[in-house]
Backbone as JSON, one array per atom type, in Angstrom:
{
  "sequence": "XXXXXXXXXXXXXXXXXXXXXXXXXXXXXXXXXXXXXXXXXXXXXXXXXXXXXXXXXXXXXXXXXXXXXXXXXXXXXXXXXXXXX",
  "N": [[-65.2, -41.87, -43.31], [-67.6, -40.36, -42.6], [-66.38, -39.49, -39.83], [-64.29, -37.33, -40.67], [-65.56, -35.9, -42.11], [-67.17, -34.78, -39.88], [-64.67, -33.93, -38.64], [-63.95, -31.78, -40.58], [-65.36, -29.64, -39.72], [-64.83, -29.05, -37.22], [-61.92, -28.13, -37.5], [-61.45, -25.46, -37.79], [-61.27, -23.05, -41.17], [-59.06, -24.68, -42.66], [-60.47, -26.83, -43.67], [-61.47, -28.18, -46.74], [-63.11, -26.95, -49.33], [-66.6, -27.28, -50.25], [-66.8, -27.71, -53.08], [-64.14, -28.25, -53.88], [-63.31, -31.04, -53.12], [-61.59, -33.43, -52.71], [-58.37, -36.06, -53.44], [-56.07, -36.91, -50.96], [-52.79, -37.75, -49.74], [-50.93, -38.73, -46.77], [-47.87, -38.78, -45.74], [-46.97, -40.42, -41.97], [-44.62, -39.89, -38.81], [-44.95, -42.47, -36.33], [-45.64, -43.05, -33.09], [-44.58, -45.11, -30.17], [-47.13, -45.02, -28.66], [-48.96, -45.16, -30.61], [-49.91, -42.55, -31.39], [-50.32, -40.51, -34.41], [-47.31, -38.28, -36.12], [-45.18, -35.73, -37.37], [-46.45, -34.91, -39.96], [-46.57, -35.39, -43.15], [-48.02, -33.8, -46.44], [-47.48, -36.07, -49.04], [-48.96, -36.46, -51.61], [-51.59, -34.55, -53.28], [-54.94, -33.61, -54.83], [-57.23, -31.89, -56.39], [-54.41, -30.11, -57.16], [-53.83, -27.99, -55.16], [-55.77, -27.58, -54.08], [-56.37, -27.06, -51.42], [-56.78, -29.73, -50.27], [-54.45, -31.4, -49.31], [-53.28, -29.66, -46.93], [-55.37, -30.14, -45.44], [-55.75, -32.71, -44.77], [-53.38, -33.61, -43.44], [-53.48, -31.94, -41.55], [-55.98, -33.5, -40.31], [-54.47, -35.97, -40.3], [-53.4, -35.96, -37.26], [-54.97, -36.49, -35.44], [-55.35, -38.96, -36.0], [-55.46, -42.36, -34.7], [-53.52, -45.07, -34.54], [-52.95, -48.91, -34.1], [-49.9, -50.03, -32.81], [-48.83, -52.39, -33.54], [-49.81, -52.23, -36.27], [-49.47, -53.27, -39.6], [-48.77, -51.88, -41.18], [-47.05, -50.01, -40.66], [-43.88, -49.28, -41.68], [-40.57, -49.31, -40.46], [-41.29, -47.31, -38.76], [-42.88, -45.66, -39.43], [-45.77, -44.34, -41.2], [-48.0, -44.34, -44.37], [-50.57, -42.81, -45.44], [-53.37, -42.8, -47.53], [-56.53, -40.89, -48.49], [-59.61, -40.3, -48.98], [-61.95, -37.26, -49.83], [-64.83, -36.08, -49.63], [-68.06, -35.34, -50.12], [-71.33, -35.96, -49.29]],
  "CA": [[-65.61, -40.75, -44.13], [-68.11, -39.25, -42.05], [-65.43, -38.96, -39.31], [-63.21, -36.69, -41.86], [-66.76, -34.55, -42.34], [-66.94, -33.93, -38.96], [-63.39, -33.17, -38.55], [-63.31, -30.57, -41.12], [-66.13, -28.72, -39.45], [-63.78, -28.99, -36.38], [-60.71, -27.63, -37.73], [-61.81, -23.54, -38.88], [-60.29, -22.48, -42.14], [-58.4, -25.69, -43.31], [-61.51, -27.93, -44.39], [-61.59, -28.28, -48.02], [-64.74, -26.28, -49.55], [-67.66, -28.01, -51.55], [-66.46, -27.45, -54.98], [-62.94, -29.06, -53.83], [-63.29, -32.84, -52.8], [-60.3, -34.93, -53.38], [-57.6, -37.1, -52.66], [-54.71, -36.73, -50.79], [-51.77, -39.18, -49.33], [-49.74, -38.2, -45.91], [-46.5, -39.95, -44.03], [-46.71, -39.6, -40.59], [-44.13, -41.12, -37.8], [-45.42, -43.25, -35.49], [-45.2, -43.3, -31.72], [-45.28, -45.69, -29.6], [-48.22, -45.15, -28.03], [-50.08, -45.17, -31.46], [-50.16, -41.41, -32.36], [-49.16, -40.03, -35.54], [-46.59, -36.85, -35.59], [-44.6, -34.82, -38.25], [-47.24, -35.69, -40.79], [-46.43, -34.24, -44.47], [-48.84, -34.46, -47.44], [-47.08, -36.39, -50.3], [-49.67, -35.51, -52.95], [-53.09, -33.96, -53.1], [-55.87, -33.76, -55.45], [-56.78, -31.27, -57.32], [-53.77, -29.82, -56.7], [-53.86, -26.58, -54.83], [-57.5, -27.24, -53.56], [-56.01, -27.22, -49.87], [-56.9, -30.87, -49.53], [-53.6, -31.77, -48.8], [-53.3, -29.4, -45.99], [-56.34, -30.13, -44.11], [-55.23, -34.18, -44.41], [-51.89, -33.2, -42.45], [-54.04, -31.57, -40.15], [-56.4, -34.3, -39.6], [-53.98, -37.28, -39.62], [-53.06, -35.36, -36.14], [-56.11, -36.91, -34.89], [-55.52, -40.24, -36.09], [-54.56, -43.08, -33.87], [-52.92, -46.63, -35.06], [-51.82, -49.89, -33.41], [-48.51, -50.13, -32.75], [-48.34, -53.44, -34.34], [-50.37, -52.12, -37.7], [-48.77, -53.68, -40.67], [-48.71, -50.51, -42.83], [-45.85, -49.19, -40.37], [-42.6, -49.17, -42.18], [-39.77, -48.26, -40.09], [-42.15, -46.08, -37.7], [-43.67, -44.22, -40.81], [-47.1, -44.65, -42.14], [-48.57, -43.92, -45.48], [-52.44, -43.37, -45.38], [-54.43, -42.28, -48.62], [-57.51, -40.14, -47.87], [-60.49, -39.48, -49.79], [-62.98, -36.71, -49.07], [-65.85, -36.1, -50.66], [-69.32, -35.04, -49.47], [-72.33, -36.6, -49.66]],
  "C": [[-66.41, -39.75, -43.32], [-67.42, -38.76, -41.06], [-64.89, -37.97, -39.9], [-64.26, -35.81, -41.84], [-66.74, -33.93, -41.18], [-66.26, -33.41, -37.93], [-63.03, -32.1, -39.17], [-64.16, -29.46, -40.35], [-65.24, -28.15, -37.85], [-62.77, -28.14, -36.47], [-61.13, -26.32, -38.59], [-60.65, -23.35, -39.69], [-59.4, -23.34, -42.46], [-59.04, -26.83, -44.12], [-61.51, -27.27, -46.27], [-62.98, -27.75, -48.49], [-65.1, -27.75, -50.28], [-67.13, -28.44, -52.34], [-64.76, -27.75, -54.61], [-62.7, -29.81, -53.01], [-62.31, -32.9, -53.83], [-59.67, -35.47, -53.16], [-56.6, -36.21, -51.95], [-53.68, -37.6, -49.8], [-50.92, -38.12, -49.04], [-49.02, -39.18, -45.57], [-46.83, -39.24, -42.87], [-45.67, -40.39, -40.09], [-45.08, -41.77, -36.96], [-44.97, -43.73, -34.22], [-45.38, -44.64, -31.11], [-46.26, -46.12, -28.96], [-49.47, -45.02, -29.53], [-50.45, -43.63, -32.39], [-49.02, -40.87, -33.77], [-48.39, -37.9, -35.87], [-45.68, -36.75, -36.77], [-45.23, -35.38, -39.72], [-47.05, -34.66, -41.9], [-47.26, -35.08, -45.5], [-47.78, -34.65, -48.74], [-47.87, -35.98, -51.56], [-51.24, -35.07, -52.24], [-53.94, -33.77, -54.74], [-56.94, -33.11, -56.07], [-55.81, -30.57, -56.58], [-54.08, -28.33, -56.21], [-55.05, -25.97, -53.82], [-57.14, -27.03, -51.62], [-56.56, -28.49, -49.41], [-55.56, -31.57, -48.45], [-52.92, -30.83, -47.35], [-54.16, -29.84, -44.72], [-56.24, -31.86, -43.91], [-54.4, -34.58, -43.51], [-52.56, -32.98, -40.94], [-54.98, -32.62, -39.46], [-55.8, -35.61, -39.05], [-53.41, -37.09, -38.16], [-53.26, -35.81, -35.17], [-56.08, -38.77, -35.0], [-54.8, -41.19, -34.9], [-54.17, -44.54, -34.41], [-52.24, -47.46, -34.07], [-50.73, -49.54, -33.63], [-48.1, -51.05, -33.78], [-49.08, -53.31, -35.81], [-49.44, -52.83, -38.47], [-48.23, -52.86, -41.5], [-47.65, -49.65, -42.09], [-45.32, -49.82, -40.86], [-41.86, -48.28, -41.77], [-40.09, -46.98, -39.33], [-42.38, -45.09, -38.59], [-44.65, -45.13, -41.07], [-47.46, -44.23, -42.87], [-50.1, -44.17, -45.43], [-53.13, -42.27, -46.15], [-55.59, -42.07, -47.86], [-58.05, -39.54, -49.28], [-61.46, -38.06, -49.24], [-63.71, -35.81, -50.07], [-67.45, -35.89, -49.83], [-70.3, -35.94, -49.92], [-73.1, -36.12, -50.55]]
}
């Protein structure tokens, strides 16, 4: 979570304001070496709030075993809250 905080401050003009915390759930592929790439947001939370953009943009950042469990078929599904303190 606090990762994700100070990733949005990172990424200018895609962080989700204040007054719109919420969910949102991307696929990414999955490389071999662990990074994730052509990452699209399946839903988001309130809809429209640009959460689901700036999720896309951070799963960018993410890195995963190879051998994770939650790949299927070199795709991953990974729900994301974000929410301030």
């Amino acid at each position: 979570m606090l990762i994700a905080l100070a990733m949005a401050a990172a990424i200018e003009g895609s962080a989700p304001s204040a007054d719109r915390q919420g969910r949102a759930t991307v696929r990414c592929h999955v490389t071999a070496a662990g990074r994730l790439t052509q990452c699209v947001a399946l839903s988001e939370s309130p809809v429209g709030a640009n959460v689901g953009a700036f999720a896309v943009k951070l799963a960018g950042a993410y890195r995963v075993q190879p051998s994770d469990r939650r790949i299927r078929a070199g795709t991953i599904t990974i729900p994301m809250r974000f929410k301030l303190p």
